[in-house]
C-alpha positions, 0 to 999 in steps of 0.5 A: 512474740505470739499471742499467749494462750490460755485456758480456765481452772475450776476457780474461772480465771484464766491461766497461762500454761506455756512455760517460757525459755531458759533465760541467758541471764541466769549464770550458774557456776560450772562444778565437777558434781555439775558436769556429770549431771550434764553428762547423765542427763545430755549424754550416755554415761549413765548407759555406758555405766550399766553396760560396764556394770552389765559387763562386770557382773556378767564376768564375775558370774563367769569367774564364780562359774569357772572357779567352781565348775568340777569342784565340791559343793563350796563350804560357805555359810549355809545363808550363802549359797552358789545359786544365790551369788550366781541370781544376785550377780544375774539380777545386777546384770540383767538390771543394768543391760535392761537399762542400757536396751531400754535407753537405745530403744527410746532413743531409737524412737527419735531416729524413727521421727528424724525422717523425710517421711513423716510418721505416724503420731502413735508410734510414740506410744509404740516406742514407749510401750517397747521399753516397758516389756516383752509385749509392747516390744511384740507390738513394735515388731509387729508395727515395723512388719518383718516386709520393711525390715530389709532395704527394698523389700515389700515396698514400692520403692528402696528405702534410704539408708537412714529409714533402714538403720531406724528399722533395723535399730528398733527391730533389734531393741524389740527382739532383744527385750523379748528374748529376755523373757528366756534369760532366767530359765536358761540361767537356771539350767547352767548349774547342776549339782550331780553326785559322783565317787571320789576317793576316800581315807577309808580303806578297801580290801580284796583276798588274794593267795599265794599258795594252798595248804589244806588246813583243820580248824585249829590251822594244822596241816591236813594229810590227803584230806581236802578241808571242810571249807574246801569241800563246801566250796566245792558243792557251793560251786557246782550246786549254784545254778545261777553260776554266782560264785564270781560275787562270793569273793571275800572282800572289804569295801567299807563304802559299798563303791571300791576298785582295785588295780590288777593283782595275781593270785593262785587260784583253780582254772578249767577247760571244757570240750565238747566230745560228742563226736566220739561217741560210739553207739551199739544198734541192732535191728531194734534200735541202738541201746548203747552208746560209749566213748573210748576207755571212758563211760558208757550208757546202756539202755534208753531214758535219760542217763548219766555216767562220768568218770576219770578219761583222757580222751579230747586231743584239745585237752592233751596239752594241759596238765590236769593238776586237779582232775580231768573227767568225762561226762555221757548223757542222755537227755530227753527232747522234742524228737527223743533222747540226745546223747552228748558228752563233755570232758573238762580238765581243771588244774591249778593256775595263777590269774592276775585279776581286775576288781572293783565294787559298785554300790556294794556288788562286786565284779572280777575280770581275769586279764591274764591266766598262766599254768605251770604244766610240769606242775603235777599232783603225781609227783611228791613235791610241792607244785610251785609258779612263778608266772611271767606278769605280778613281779617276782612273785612266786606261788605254790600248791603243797604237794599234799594238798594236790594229792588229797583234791586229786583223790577227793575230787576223782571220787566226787565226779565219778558216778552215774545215774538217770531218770526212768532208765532201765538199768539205773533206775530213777537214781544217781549215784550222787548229789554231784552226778545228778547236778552234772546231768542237770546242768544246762551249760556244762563248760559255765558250770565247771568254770563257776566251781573253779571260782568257787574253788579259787575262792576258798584258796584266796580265802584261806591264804596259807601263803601268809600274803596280806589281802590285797589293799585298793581304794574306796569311794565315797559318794560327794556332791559336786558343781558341773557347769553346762556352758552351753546354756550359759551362752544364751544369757551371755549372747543378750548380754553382748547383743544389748551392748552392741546394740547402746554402740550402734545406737550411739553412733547411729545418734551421731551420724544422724546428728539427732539430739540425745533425748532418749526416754524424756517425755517433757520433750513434747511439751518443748517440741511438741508444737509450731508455736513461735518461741523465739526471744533475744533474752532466752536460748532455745531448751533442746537438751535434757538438762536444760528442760529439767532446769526450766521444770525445776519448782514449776506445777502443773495441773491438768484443767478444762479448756472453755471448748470442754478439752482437757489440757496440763497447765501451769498453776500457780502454788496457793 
């Protein structure tokens, strides 16, 4: 046996710090609790537990994200929350796959030295700074250079098979352990907690009408008069210079966020035309200074003018049965190069439109899918205007012939005027407000149509066909989970990658026939060496649970030597 070496303490004597063999005579009973001790110690069960438990949380954060993805906030105890569960399950997951790429990386170093090449002595440390965090895997990278990574790249001849599946065993632990510095913050941005409407036990409701019966305060029946409301609608309608009577419906929407499915209702539609083509001027050798449309208004005279009345001039409009009024407008207007004379004639009847509605953050908005007139319907003859128009079912709507005849009147009086502004004939003046808002009007067709709505309003408003409002649905405001799976898929591509990464470790270890070492550092002071160990009465300690049995009650110390090096000794308990 070779000679014993020695080294002195800080007391003088001379100690021996080799530690022998495990001796054969020692026979320990083999037991179930012993068997898995092995198999911790001399094999991968404890890394193929943490890549079950690994993959089990990983699933479980799945299950928990799949479960809640679309749905409310989780009425949980307010200590427990879907983040907390979501972190503790990642926690568990990323502990246990560290462990398993942890392990493969050491082990990897074994494979790194199991070459006909020899390697560099530092490397130890190398490998062992790798398991240790993202830096010492920087360092790992950066000792393989990306040149060798391939078989025969950057080097002067081709690498055997086992030195590039080394490299590549080692390059993919690396990359792993720093790409896990992403795993947290991609983690976090999978779950996100928008807010969105969802249905409510609260109810919505909109005005809709089936007929229109001019009433008094006290709900009688008004002969040939248009009620007050009525007529506020209709200065509300064409004074709005905005054109806003689209949001002056009367509705409930207790939550500020409803909808409605489309619904019919009596209401006022209107066309417009455009007849400047038919007007006719009067020049003379001083200029032209009137300007007329047949058996409609005239304007005589220079400056900006007004005249409207009741016509029946543009062939667009014959078709229509102007129910309400059908009146002309001629203006002039100052511009640029001088006055500009145009003229419009606009029809408005009563019609039934099926609506779409719905309110958002408490601002209505109404669509009309579909409009019908009824043209045999008109205000000359002495019976009810009745509709029943082709969609909404069965329903049937109706104008009291009263109140037709009284809008006709009152609505022929209000649009027949005329005026102007430094005219000479009319003066700075117009014959009403409705006339002087008509020549102020910047788009004629928008306008009349915004007093049809207002108009409609009032009819829905009133209700006199004893239709009930309209019912819909009110949303409310609810938070809820949303899952973004395309950041979930980075923490789960680690996952996997360090699995495959323990299997091709694991069958790397076999095919090399190389001993399952892993991160033990008491293998150096058992192979460290070339020292002649060999004895008939000890085996030789090449597995991990052997050498924990040979270290089990030894103490070391680390003492000078007498060339003033420094080694760990074995040192006897005082």
């Amino acid at each position: 046996m070779a000679s014993q070496e020695s080294a002195r303490a800080s007391d003088g004597n001379e100690v021996d710090y080799r530690i022998p063999l495990l001796n054969k005579s020692r026979p320990e009973p083999i037991t179930l609790s012993k068997n898995i001790s092995l198999l911790l110690q001399d094999w991968w069960l404890w890394e193929l537990c943490s890549a079950l438990l690994a993959t089990l949380s990983t699933t479980a954060i799945i299950v928990v994200l799949v479960r809640y993805d679309g749905s409310p906030l989780p009425d949980w105890p307010s200590v427990i929350t879907l983040n907390s569960v979501i972190s503790l399950l990642a926690v568990v997951s990323k502990l246990a796959f560290t462990t398993v790429v942890g392990a493969s990386i050491s082990q990897a170093k074994w494979l790194w030295f199991r070459q006909d090449e020899p390697r560099p002595l530092q490397d130890l440390q190398v490998f062992d700074d790798a398991t240790r965090g993202p830096w010492g895997a920087l360092a790992l990278l950066i000792k393989l250079k990306a040149r060798y990574l391939l078989p025969g790249c950057g080097s002067h001849h081709l690498m055997k098979f086992s030195d590039a599946s080394s490299r590549h065993l080692a390059f993919v632990g690396a990359t792993i352990t720093i790409l896990l510095l992403l795993f947290d913050p991609f983690l976090q941005q999978v779950v996100v907690y928008p807010d969105r409407l969802v249905p409510s036990d609260k109810v919505a409701a909109i005005a809709r009408a089936q007929g229109y019966q001019a009433r008094s305060n006290e709900g009688l029946p008004l002969p040939s008069v248009v009620d007050m409301s009525m007529k506020a609608s209709i200065y509300s309608g064409i004074f709005d210079v905005d054109d806003h009577a689209d949001v002056l419906v009367d509705h409930v929407c207790p939550t500020g966020n409803c909808t409605w499915v489309d619904f019919s209702s009596l209401a006022v539609c209107s066309k417009c035309a455009n007849i400047t083509s038919y007007v006719e001027r009067s020049c003379d050798a001083t200029g032209c200074h009137r300007s007329s449309l047949a058996g409609g208004p005239s304007l005589v005279g220079s400056g900006g003018q007004i005249n409207s009345s009741i016509t029946d001039i543009s062939p667009e409009l014959v078709d229509v049965e102007a129910s309400i009024i059908q009146f002309s407008s001629l203006l002039s207007k100052p511009m640029d190069t001088g006055y500009q004379t145009s003229a419009w004639e606009c029809v408005m009847f009563y019609c039934i439109n099926q609506y779409s509605a719905s309110v958002t953050d408490g601002t209505i908005k109404q669509h009309i899918s579909q409009s019908w007139r009824n043209d045999s319907a008109s205000h000359s003859i002495d019976s009810d205007l009745w509709y029943k128009p082709p969609f909404g079912g069965n329903s049937t709507f109706k104008v009291a012939s009263i109140a037709a005849k009284a809008m006709n009147s009152f609505m022929s009086t209000t649009f027949t005027g005329s005026g102007g502004i430094n005219s000479t004939t009319s003066g700075s003046a117009f014959s009403s407000d409705v006339v002087h808002a008509l020549y102020d009007t910047v788009d004629y067709s928008d306008r009349i149509e915004n007093l049809a709505v207002s108009m409609s309003n009032n009819i829905r408003q009133q209700n006199d066909g004893n239709s009930s409002p309209f019912k819909g649905l009110a949303y409310q405001s609810e938070t809820y989970v949303k899952v973004r799976w395309p950041w979930f898929s980075y923490p789960a591509t680690l996952v996997l990658a360090s699995l495959l990464y323990l299997f091709g470790t694991i069958v790397e270890t076999t095919y090399r026939d190389v001993l399952i070492w892993k991160s033990y550092n008491m293998v150096m002071l058992f192979h460290g060496q070339n020292l002649d160990l060999y004895d008939p009465r000890y085996v030789p300690v090449t597995e991990v649970s052997q050498m924990r049995e040979m270290f089990t009650g030894v103490n070391v110390g680390l003492v000078q030597t007498e060339n003033d090096s420094w080694k760990l000794v074995q040192r006897p308990v005082k």
